[in-house]
C-alpha positions in Angstrom: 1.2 86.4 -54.5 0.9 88.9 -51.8 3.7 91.3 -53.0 6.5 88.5 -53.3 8.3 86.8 -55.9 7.6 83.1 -56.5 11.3 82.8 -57.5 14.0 84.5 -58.4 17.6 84.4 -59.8 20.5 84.5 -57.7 23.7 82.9 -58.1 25.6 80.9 -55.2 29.2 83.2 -55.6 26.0 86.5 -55.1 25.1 84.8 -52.0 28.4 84.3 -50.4 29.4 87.7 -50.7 27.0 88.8 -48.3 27.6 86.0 -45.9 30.3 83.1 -45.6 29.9 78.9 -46.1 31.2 78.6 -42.1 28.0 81.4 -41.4 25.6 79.2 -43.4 26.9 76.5 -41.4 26.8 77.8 -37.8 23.4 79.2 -38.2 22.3 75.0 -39.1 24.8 73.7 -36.2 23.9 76.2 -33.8 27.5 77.1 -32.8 31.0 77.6 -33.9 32.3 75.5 -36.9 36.2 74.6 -36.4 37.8 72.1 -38.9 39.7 70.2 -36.3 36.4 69.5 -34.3 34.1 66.8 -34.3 30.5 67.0 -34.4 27.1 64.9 -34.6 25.3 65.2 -37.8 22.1 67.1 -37.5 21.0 65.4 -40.2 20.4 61.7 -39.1 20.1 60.0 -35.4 24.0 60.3 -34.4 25.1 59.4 -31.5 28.8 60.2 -31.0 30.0 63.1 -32.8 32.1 61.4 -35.8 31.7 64.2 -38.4 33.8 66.6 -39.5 34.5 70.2 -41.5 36.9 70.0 -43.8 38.2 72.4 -46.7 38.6 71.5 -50.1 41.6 73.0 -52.4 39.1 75.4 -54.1 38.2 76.8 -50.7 34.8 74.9 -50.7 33.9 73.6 -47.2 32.3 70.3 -46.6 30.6 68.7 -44.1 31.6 65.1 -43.7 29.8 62.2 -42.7 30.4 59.0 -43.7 28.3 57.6 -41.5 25.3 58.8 -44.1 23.4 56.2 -45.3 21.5 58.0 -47.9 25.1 58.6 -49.6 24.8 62.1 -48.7 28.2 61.8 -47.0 29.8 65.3 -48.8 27.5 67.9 -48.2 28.4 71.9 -49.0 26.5 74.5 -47.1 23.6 74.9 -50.3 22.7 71.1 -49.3 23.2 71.3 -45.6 20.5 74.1 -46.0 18.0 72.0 -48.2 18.3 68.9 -46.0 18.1 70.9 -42.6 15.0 72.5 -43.7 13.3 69.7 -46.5 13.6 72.2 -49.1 14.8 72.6 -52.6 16.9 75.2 -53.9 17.8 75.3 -57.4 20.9 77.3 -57.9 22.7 77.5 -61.4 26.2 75.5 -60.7 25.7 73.8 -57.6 27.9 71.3 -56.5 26.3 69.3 -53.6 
C-alpha cells in the first residue's frame, strides 16, 4: 500500500551489521548500556533499578530481569524491541 512493502525478509546477523545489540538497546533505555550497571526495567512498574546487562559466551547480550512476572526474565534486543513497542517481529532464528 502506498509504495511500501507489507513485509519483507531480513535476517537478524543483516541487521546487526548496520547497527549493534548495545545500540538497539540504548535507543529503548534512553542512555548508555554498561554491564556492571543497574537499571529499572522499562518494561514493567520497577521501582529500584535491579536489572542488569549481561553477555552471553556467544556474544549475545541480554537484558535481565528476574523480577518479570510474565517469565520474560531473558530478553535479547529483537524482544526488548517487540515488548517496548507491542509489536511482533518475525525474524528467521530468533532466540528471545
Amino acid at each position: 500500500m502506498y509504495g511500501y512493502e507489507d513485509s519483507f525478509d531480513i535476517l537478524p546477523d543483516q541487521l546487526l551489521q548496520k547497527v549493534t545489540a548495545k545500540e538497539i538497546f540504548e535507543w529503548i533505555f534512553e542512555q548508555d548500556i554498561n554491564t556492571i550497571v543497574r537499571y529499572i526495567s522499562p518494561f514493567r512498574d520497577d521501582p529500584s533499578p535491579s536489572c542488569r546487562f549481561q553477555e552471553t559466551s556467544d556474544g549475545t547480550l541480554l537484558f535481565i530481569d528476574f523480577g518479570e512476572t510474565s517469565g520474560k526474565t531473558h530478553r535479547t534486543c529483537w524482544r526488548a524491541v517487540m515488548d517496548h513497542y507491542k509489536c511482533s517481529l518475525v525474524i528467521a532464528g530468533l532466540k528471545s
